[in-house]
GUZABA-649325 format. One line per 5 residues: their letters; for each residue x, y, z of N, C-alpha, C. Coordinates in Angstrom, 1 decimal, m for minus. Example, Ala and Ser with C-alpha at 12.3 -4.5 7.8 and 13.67 -1.06 7.14 Angstrom:
REM residues 2
as	13.2/m5.7/7.8/12.3/m4.5/7.8/13.2/m3.3/7.8  12.8/m2.2/7.1/13.7/m1.1/7.1/12.9/0.0/7.9
END
This chain:
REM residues 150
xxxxx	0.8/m1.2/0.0/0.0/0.0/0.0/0.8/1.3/0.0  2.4/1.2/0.0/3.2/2.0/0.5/2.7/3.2/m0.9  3.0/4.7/m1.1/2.4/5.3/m2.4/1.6/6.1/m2.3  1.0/7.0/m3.1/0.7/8.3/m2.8/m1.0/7.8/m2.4  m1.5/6.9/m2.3/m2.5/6.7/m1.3/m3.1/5.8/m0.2
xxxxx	m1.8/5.7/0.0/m1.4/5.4/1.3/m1.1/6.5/2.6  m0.9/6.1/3.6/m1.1/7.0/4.6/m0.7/6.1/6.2  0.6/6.7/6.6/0.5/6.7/8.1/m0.3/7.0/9.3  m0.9/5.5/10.4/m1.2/5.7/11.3/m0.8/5.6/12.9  m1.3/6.0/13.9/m0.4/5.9/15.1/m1.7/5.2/15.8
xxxxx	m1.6/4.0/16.4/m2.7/3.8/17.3/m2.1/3.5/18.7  m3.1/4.4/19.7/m2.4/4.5/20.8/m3.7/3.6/21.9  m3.5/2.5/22.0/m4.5/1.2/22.7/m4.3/1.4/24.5  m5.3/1.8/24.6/m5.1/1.7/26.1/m5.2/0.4/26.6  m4.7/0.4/28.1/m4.9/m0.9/28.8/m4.4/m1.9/28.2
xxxxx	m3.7/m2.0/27.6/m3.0/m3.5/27.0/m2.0/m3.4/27.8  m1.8/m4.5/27.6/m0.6/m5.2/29.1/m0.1/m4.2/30.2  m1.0/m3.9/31.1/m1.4/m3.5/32.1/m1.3/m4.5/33.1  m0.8/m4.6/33.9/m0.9/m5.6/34.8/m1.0/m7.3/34.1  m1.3/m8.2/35.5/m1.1/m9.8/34.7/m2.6/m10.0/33.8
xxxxx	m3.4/m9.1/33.6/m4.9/m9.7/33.1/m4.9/m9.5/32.1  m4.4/m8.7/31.4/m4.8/m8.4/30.1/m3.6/m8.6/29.2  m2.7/m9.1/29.5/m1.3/m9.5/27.9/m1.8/m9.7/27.1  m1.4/m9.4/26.4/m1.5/m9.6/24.5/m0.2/m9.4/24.0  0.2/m10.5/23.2/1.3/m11.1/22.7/1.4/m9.7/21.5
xxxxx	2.4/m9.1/21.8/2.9/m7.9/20.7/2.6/m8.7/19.0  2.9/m9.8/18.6/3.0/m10.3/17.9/1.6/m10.6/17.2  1.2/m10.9/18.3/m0.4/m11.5/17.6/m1.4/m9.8/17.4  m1.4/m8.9/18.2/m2.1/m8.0/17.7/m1.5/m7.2/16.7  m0.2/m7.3/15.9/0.7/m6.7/14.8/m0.4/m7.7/13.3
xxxxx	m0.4/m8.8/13.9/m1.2/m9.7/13.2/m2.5/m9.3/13.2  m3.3/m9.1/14.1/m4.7/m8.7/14.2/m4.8/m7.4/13.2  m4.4/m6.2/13.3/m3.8/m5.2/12.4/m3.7/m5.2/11.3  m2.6/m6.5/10.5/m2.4/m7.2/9.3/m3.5/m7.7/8.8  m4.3/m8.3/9.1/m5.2/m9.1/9.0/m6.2/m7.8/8.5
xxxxx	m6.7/m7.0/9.1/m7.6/m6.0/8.9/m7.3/m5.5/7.6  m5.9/m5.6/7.3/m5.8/m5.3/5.8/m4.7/m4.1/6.0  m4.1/m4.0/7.1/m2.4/m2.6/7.3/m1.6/m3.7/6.7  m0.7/m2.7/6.7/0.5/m2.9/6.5/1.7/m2.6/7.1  2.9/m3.2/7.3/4.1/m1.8/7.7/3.7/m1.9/9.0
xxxxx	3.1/m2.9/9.5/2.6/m2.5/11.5/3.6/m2.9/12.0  3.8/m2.3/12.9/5.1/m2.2/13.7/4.4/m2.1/15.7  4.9/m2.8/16.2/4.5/m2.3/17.5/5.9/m1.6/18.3  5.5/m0.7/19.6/6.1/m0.1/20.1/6.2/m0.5/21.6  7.6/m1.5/21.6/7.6/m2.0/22.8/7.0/m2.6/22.7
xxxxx	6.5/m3.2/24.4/5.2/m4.0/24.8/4.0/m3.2/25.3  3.5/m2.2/24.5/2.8/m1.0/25.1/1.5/m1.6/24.5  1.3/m1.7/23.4/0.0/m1.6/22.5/0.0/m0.9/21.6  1.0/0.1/21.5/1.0/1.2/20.9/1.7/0.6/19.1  1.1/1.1/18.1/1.0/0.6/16.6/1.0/1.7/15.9
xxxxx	2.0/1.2/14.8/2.7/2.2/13.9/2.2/1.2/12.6  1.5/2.0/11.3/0.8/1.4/10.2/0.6/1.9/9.1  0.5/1.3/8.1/0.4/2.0/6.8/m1.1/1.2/6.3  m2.0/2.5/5.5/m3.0/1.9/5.4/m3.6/2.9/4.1  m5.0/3.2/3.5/m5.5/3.3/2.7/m5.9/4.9/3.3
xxxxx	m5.9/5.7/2.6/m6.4/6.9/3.5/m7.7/6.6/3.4  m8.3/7.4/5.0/m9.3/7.1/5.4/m9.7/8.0/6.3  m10.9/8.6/7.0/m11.1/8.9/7.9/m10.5/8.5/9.3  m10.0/9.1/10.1/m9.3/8.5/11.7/m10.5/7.6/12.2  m11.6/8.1/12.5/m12.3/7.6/13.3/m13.2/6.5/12.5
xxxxx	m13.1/5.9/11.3/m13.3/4.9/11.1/m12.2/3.3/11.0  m10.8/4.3/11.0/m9.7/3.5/11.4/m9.5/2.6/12.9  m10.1/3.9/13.6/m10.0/3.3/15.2/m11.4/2.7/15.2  m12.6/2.4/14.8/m13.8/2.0/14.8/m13.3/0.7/14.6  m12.5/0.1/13.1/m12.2/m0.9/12.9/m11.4/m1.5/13.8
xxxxx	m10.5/m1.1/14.2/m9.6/m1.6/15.7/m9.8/m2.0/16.3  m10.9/m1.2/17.1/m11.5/m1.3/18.3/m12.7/m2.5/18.5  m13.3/m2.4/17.2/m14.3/m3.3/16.7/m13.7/m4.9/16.8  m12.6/m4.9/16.1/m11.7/m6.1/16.1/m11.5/m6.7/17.4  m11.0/m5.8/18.6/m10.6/m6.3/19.9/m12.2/m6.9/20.8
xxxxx	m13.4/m6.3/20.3/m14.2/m6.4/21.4/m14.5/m8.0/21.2  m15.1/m8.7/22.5/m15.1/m10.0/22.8/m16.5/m10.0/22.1  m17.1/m10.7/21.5/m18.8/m11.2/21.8/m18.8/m12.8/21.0  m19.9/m12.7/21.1/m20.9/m14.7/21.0/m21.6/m14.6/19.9  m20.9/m15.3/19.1/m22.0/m15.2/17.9/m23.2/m16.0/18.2
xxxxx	m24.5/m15.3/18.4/m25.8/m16.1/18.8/m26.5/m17.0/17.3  m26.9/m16.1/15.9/m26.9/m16.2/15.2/m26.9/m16.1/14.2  m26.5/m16.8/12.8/m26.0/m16.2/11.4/m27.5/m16.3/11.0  m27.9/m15.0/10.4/m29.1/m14.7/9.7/m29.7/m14.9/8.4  m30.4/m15.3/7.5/m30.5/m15.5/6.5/m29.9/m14.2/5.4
xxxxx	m29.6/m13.3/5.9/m29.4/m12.1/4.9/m27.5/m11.9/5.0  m26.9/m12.7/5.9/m25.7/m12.7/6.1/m25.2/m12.0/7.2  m26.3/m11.6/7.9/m25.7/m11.0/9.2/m25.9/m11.7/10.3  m24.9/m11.4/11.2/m24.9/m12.2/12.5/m25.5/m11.5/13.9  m26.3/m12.1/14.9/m27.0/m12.0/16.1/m25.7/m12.2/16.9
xxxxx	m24.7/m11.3/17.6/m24.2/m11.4/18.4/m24.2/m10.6/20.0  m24.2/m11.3/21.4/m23.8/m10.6/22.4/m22.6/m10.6/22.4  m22.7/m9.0/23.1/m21.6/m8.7/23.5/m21.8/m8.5/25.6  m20.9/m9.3/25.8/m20.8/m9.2/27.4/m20.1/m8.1/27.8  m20.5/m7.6/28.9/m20.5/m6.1/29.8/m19.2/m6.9/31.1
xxxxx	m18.8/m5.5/32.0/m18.0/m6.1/33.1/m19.3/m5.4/34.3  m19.2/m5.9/35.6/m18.2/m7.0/36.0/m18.9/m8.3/35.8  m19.6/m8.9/35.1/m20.0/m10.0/34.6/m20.4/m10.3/33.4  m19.9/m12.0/32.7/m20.3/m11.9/31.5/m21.3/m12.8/30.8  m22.7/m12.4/32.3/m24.0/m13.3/31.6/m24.6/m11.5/31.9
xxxxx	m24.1/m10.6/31.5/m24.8/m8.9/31.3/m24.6/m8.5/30.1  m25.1/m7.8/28.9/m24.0/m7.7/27.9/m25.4/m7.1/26.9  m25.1/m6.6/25.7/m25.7/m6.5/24.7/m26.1/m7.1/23.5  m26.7/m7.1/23.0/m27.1/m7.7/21.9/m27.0/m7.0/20.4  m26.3/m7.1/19.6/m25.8/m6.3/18.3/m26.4/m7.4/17.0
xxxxx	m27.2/m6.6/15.6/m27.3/m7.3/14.5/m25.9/m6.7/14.1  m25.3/m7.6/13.0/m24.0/m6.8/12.5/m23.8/m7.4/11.1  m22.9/m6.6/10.4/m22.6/m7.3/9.2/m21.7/m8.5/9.0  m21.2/m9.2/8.2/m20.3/m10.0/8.1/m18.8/m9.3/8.3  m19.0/m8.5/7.8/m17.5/m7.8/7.5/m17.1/m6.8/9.5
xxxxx	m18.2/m7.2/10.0/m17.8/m6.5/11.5/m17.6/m7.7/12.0  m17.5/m8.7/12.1/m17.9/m9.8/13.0/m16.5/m10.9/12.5  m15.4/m11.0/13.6/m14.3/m11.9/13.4/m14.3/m13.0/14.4  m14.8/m14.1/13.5/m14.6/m15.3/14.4/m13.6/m15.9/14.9  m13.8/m16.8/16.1/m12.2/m17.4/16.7/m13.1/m18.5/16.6
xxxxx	m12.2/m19.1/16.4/m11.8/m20.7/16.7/m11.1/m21.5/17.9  m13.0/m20.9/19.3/m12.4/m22.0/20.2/m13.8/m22.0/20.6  m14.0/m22.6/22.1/m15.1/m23.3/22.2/m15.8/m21.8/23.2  m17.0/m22.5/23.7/m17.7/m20.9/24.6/m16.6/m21.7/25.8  m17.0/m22.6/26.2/m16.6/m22.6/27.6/m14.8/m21.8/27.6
xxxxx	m13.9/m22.0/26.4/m12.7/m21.3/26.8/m13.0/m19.7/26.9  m14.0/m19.5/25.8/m14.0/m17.8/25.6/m14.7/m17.4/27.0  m15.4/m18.2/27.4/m16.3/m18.2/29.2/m15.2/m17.8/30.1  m14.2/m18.5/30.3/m12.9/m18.6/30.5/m12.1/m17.2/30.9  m12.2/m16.7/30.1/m11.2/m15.6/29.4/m11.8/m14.4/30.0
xxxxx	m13.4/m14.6/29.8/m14.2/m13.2/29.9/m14.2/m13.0/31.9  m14.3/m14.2/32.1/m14.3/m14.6/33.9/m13.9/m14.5/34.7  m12.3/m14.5/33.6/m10.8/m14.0/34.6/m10.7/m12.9/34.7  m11.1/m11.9/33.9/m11.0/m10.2/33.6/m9.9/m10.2/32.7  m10.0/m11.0/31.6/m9.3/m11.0/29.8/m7.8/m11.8/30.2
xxxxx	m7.6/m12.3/31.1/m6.5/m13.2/31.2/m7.3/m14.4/29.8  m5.6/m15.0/29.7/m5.6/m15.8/28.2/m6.3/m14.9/27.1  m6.4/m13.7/27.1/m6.8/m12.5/25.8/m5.9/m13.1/24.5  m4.8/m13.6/24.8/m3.8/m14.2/24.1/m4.5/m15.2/23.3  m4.4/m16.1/23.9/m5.5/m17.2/22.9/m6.2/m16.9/22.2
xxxxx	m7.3/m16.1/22.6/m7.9/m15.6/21.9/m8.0/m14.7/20.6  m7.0/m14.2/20.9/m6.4/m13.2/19.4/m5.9/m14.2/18.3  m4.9/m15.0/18.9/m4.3/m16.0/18.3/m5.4/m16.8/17.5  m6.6/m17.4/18.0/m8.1/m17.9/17.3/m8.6/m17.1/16.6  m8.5/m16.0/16.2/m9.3/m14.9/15.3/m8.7/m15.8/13.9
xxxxx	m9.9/m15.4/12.7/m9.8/m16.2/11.7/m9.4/m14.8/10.7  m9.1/m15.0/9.8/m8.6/m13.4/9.1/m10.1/m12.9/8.5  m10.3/m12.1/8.8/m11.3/m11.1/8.5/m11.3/m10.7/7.2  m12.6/m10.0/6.2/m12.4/m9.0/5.0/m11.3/m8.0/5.1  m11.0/m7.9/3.6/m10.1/m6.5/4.0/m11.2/m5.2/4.9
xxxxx	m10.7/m4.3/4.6/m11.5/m2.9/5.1/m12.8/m2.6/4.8  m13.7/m2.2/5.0/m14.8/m1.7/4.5/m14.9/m0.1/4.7  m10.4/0.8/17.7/m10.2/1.1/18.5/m8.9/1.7/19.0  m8.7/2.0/20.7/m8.1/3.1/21.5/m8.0/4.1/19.8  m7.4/4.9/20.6/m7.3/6.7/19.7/m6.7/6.3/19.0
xxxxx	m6.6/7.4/17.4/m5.6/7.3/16.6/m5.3/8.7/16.2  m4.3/8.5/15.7/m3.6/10.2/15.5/m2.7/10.0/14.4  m2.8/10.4/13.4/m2.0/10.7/12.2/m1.0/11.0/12.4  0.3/10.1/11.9/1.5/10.0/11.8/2.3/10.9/10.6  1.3/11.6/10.1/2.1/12.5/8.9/2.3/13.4/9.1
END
């Protein structure tokens, strides 16, 4: 994508590896990023913090997709029109949560069972790891802040 429309991003992810609950393997969210369709990701340290090359775009649709990527939910059901019925669980419990229709292109499945993702959501995002690692690669393009790197 590197080229005159292309464009540097800075994403600045809160709360990642903060204490023992929440790690996430630098590696697998450089991947999660990749997968979304960047490029050029780079992380900074073990912060969260992501350096990217991408398609220009509005900021706030950049961090929509990010953020969107990281949130945990249950896919309840795939719909006849292609969209999926998913909750999304709330803290401090994760039988509280929302209910979202969404498109295919919002919706990244993992590959593991409820009782592990039960797991994960119970401990307060310990093994968040695994679970990134089970994300299946997403559409290209259709979260924390971002700020232009140009």
């Amino acid at each position: 994508m590197a080229g005159m429309t292309s464009k540097r991003y800075v994403a600045l992810l809160r709360g990642v590896n903060v204490g023992r609950a929440k790690r996430v393997a630098m590696a697998d969210l450089r991947k999660l990023v990749g997968d979304l369709g960047y490029d050029e990701v780079r992380s900074v340290l073990n912060s969260g913090n992501l350096v990217f090359s991408g398609p220009v775009r509005p900021q706030d649709e950049v961090a929509s997709e990010i953020e969107e990527a990281l949130v945990p939910a249950f896919i309840i059901e795939a719909l006849d029109d292609g969209r999926f019925t998913v909750f999304v669980p709330s803290a401090p419990t994760p039988f509280a949560g929302t209910i979202y229709v969404l498109t295919p292109e919002r919706v990244h499945p993992l590959n593991i069972s409820f009782a592990h993702a039960h797991k994960v959501l119970s401990r307060w995002g310990s093994g968040t790891r695994e679970l990134m690692a089970a994300m299946e690669v997403p559409k290209p393009p259709t979260g924390g802040k971002i700020r232009d790197a140009a």
